[in-house]
C-alpha positions as CSV (number, residue, x, y, z in Angstrom):
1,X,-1.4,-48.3,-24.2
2,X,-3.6,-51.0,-25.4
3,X,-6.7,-51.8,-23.8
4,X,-6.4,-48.5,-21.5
5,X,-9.2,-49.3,-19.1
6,X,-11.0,-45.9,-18.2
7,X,-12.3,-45.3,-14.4
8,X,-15.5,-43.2,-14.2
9,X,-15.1,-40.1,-11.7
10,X,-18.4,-40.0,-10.2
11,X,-19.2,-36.7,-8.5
12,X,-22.7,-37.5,-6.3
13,X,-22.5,-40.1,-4.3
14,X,-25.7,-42.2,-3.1
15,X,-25.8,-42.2,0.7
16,X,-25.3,-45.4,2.9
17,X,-23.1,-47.7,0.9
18,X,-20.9,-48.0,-2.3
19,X,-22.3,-46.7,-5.4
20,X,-21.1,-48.0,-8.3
21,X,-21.4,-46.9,-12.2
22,X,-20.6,-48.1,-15.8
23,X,-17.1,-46.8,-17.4
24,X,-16.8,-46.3,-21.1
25,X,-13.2,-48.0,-22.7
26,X,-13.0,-48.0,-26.4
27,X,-15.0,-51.2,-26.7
28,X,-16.0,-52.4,-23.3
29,X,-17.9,-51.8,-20.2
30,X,-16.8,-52.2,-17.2
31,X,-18.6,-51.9,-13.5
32,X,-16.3,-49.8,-11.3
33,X,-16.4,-49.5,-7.7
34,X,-16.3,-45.8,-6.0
35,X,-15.4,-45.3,-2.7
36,X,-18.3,-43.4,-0.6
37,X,-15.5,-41.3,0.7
38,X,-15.3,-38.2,-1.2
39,X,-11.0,-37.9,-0.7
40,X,-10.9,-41.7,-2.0
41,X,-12.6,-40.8,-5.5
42,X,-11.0,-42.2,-8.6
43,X,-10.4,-40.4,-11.5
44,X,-10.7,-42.5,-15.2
45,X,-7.2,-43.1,-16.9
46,X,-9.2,-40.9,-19.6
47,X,-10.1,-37.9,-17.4
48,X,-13.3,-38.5,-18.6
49,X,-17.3,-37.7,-17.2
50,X,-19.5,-40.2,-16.9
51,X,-21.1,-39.3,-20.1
52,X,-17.2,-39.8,-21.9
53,X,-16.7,-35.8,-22.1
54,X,-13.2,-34.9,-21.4
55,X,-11.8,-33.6,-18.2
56,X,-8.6,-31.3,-18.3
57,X,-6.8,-31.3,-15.8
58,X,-4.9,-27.9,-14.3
59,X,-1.9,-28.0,-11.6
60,X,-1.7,-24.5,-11.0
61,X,1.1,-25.3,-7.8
62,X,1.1,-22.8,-4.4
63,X,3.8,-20.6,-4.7
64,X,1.9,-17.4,-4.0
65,X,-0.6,-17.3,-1.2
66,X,-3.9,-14.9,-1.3
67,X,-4.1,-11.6,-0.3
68,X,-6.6,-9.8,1.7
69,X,-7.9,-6.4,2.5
70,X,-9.4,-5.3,5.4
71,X,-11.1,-1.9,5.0
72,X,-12.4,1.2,6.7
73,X,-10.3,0.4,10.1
74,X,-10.6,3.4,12.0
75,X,-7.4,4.8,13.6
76,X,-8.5,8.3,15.6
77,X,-11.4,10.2,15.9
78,X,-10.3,13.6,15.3
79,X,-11.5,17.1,15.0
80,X,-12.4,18.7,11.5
81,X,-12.4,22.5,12.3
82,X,-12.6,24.0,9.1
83,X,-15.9,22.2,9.2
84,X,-16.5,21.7,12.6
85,X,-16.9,18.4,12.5
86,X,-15.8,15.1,14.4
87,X,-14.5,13.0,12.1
88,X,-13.3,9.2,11.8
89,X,-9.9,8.7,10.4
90,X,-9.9,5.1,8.5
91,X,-7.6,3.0,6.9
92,X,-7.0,0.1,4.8
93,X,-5.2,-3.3,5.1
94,X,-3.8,-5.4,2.3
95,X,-2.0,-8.6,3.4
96,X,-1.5,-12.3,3.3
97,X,-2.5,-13.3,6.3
98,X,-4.2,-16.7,5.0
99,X,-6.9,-17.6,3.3
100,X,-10.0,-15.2,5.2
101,X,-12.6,-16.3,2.2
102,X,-11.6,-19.9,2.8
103,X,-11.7,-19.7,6.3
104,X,-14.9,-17.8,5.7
105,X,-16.4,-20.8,4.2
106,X,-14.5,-24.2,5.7
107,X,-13.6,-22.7,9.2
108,X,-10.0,-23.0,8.7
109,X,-7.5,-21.6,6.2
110,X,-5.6,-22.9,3.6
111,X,-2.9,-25.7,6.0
112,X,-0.3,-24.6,3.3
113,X,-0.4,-20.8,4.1
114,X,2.8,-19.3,6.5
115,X,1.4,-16.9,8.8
116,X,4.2,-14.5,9.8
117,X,5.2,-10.8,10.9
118,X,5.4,-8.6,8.1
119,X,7.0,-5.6,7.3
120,X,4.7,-2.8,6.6
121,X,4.2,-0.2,4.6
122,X,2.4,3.0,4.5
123,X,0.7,4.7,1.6
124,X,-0.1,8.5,2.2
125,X,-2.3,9.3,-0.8
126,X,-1.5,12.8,-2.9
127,X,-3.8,15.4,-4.9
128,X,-2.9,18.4,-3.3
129,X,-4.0,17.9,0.4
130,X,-7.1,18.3,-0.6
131,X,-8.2,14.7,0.2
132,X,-8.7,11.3,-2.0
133,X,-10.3,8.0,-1.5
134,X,-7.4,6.5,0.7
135,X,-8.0,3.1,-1.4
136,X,-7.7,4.8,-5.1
137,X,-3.9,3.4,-5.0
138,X,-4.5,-0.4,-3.6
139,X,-4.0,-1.9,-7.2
140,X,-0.4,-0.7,-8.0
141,X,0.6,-1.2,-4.8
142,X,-0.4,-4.4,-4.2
143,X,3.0,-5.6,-5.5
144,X,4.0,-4.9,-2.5
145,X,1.7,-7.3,-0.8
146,X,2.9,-10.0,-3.4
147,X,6.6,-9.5,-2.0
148,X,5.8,-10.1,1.6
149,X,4.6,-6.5,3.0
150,X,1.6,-5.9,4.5
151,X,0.7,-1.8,3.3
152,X,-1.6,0.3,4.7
153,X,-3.7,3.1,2.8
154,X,-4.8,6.3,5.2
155,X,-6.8,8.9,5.0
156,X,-5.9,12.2,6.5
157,X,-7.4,15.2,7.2
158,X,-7.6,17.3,4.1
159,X,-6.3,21.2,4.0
160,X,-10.5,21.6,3.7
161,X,-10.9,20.0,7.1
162,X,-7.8,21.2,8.8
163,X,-4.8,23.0,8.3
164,X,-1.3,22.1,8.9
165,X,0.5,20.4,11.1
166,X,-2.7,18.3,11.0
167,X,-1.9,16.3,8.6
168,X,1.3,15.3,9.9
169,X,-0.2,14.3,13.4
170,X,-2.6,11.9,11.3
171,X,0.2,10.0,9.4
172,X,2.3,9.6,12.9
173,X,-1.7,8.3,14.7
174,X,-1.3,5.7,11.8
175,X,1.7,4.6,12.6
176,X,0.9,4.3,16.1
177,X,-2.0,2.5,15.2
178,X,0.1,-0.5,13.6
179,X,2.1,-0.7,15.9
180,X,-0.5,-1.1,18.9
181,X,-2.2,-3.4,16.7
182,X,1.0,-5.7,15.2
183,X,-0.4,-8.5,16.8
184,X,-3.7,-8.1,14.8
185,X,-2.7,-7.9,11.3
186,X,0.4,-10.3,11.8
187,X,3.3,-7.0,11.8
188,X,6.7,-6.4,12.7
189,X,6.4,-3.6,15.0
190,X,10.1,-2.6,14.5
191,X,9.7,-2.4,10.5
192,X,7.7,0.2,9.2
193,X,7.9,2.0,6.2
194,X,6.3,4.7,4.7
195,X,5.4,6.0,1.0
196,X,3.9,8.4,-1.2
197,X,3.2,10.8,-4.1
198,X,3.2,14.3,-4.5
199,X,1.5,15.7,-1.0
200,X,1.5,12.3,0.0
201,X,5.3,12.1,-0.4
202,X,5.6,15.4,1.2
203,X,4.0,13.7,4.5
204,X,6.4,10.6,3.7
205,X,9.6,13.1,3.8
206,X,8.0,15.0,7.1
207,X,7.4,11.6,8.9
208,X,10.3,10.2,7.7
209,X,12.5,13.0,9.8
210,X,11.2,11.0,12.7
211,X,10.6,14.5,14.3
212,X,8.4,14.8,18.7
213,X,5.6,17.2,18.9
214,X,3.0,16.0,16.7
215,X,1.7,12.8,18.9
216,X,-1.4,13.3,19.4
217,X,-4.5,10.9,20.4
218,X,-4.2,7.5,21.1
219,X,-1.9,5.0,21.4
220,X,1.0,7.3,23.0
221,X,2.9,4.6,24.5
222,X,4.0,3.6,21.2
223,X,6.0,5.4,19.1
224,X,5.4,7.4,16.0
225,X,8.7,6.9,14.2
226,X,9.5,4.9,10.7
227,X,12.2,3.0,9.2
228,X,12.3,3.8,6.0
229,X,10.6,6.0,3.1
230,X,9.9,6.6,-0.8
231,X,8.9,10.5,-1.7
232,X,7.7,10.6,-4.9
233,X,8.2,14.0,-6.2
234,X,6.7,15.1,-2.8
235,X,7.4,19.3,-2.5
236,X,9.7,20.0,0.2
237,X,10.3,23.7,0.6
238,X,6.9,25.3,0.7
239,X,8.4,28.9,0.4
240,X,10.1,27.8,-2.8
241,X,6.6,25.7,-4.1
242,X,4.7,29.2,-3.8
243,X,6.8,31.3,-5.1
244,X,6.6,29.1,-7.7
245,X,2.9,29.4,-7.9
246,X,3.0,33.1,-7.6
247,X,5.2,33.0,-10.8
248,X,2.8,31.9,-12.7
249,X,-0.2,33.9,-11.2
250,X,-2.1,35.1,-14.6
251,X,-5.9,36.0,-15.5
252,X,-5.8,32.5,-17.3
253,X,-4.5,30.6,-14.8
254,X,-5.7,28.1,-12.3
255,X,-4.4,29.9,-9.5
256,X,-5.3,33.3,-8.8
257,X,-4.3,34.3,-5.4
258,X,-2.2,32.3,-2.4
259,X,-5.2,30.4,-0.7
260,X,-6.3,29.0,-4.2
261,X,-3.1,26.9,-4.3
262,X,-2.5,23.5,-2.6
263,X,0.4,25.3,-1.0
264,X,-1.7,28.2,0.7
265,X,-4.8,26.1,1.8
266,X,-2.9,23.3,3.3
267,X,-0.9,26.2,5.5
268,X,-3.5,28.5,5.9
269,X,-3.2,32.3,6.1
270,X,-0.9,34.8,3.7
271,X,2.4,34.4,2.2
272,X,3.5,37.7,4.4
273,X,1.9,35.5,7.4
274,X,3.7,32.6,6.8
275,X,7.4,32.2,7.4
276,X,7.3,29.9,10.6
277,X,4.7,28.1,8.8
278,X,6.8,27.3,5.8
279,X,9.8,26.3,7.5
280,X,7.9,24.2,10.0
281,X,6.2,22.4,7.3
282,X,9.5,21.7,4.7
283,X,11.0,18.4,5.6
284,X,14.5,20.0,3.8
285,X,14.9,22.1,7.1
286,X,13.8,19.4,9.4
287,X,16.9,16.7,8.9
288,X,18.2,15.5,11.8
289,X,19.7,12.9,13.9
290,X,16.9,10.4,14.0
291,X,15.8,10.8,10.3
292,X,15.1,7.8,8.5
293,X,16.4,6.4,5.3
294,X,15.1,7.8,2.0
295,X,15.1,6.9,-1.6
296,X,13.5,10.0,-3.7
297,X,12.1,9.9,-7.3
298,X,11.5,12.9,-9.2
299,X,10.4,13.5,-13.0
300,X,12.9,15.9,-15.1
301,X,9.6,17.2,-16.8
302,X,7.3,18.1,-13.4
303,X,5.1,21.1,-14.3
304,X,4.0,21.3,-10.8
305,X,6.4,20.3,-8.2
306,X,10.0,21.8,-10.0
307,X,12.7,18.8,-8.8
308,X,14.9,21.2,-7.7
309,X,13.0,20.8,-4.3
310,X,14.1,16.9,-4.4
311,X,17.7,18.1,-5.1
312,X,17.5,20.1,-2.3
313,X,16.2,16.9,-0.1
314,X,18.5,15.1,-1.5
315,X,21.5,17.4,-1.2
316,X,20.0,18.1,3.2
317,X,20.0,14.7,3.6
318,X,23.8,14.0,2.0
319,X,24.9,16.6,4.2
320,X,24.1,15.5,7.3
321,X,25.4,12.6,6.5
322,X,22.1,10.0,6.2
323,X,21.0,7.3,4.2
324,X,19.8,9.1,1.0
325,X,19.2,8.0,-2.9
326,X,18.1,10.0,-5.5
327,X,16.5,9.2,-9.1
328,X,15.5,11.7,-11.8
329,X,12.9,9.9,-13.9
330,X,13.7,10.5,-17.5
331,X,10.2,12.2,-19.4
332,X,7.9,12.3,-16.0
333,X,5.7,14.8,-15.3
334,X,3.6,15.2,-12.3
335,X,2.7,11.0,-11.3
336,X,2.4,10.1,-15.1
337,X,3.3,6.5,-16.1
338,X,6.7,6.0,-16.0
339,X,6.3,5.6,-12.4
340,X,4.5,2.7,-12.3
341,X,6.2,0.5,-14.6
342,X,7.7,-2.5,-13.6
343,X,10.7,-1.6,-13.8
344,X,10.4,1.5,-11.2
345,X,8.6,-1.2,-8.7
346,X,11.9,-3.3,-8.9
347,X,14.1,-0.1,-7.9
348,X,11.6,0.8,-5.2
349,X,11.2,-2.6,-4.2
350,X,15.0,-3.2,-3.9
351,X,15.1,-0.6,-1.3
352,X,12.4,-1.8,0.8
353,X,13.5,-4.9,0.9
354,X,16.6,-3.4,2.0
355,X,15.8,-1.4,5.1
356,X,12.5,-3.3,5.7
357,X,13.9,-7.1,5.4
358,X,17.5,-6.8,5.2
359,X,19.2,-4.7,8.0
């Protein structure tokens, strides 16, 4: 366009009138008024500064809304008696429930965000009971968080603070929590889900049976029970997982006796010592009316957790007659990458959405 004229953005404003400056076209000058009011300012046909550098302009949209994490939310106080301790069992938050930085800063959040109930969803970290930073897992997950769920990271009591069924009274106090608190973080009471790896996905099987006797603490008017739940190669049949170990007892090995394994120190006690023990423990003995909906994932090349125990899960579950998938992860080992490609987020995601959003 000829004789494009080219209206100054002027970014400070003198106080107590309208200020006015000089725009640069390609041969002219022009006076041009700007309005006082910052929301009236007028941007140049050019994009340009005052000074005639260039101005890009970038219209990113709003289709995805922020994310937030509240941390270190404690859920019980508990005892530690392997250390005789008191101890506070915390957790972590990761949501869209607005903007909190803007709201921080401007006293109100974004107008475009939609505050609603979420699903949630519970990450129960792994490495062998023997505890781990209950946040060490936020970034893969937060995909989750992208699709709609608010997840929450817990800490449990490790098999060096307590020994079984310990563990499994923390994970159901966490889900008591959110529900006694739904209001709080913006959930849906009535749609929780559960997840996790290796001894976390052992928890995930164990909660996900939906089993009484392990409410403990507070919050006992609500219920302990979940909707839904991904194991990930979580071991199932304790006997089986230390006879395994005990195979494979040598002078060289990591594992010399039973308490050195994950196994022994999250039950406690001797192998002779422990047949209640392992049966209470194994979610594949525990199926029952009430249990929730699983999808299972299992590597073909676990050196630690064989996947026969997810067969088995999977085979308990078909039988009495529940909700049950099962995926053998071509080349996986023990939580190595092929779990947390994208493509294994869309299958896990598919379910979720299925049992969390869907039905």
């Amino acid at each position: 366009m000829k004789n494009k004229a080219v209206v100054l953005l002027i970014l400070t404003m003198l106080l107590g009138g309208v200020s006015s400056v000089m725009a640069n076209t390609n041969s002219n000058r022009q006076e041009v008024k700007i309005f006082e009011d910052p929301k009236k300012l007028i941007y140049d046909a050019g994009f340009k500064t005052p000074n005639g550098n260039d101005i890009k302009i970038f219209d990113p949209g709003k289709s995805r809304a922020s994310i937030t994490m509240y941390d270190n939310i404690v859920y019980s106080k508990v005892k530690a008696p392997l250390k005789d301790q008191d101890i506070e069992l915390k957790m972590s938050i990761v949501t869209k429930l607005g903007n909190s930085e803007m709201k921080n800063a401007t006293g109100s959040s974004d107008p475009n965000d939609v505050v609603n109930r979420k699903p949630v969803i519970i990450y129960v970290n792994g490495g062998g009971f023997r505890g781990a930073d209950k946040n060490q897992m936020v970034p893969e997950m937060q995909y989750l968080a992208d699709a709609g769920y608010a997840v929450a990271f817990v800490y449990y009591r490790s098999s060096a603070e307590a020994i079984f069924p310990a563990q499994i009274i923390d994970v159901k106090s966490a889900v008591r929590y959110l529900r006694a608190n739904a209001d709080k973080y913006g959930i849906n009471p009535n749609k929780i889900g559960i997840t996790g790896r290796s001894a976390g996905g052992s928890l995930v099987a164990l909660a996900c049976m939906n089993l009484p006797g392990y409410d403990e603490g507070d919050n006992l008017e609500f219920s302990s029970d979940v909707q839904f739940g991904v194991d990930m190669f979580g071991p199932v049949d304790f006997k089986d997982l230390m006879d395994f170990d005990r195979s494979n007892f040598s002078p060289t090995s990591r594992w010399k006796k039973d308490a050195d394994t994950h196994g022994g120190a999250f039950l406690g006690g001797s192998y002779e010592n422990m047949p209640e023990k392992f049966r209470e423990a194994s979610p594949v003995f525990q199926v029952n009316a009430k249990t929730a909906p699983m999808l299972i994932l299992h590597g073909d090349a676990d050196p630690l957790v064989p996947y026969r125990q997810s067969i088995a899960m999977y085979d308990a579950m078909k039988a009495a007659g529940k909700k049950v998938d099962f995926y053998l992860i071509k080349g996986a080992g023990h939580g190595t990458d092929e779990f947390w490609q994208e493509s294994t987020r869309v299958l896990c995601l598919k379910y979720f959405d299925k049992y969390l959003k869907n039905e």
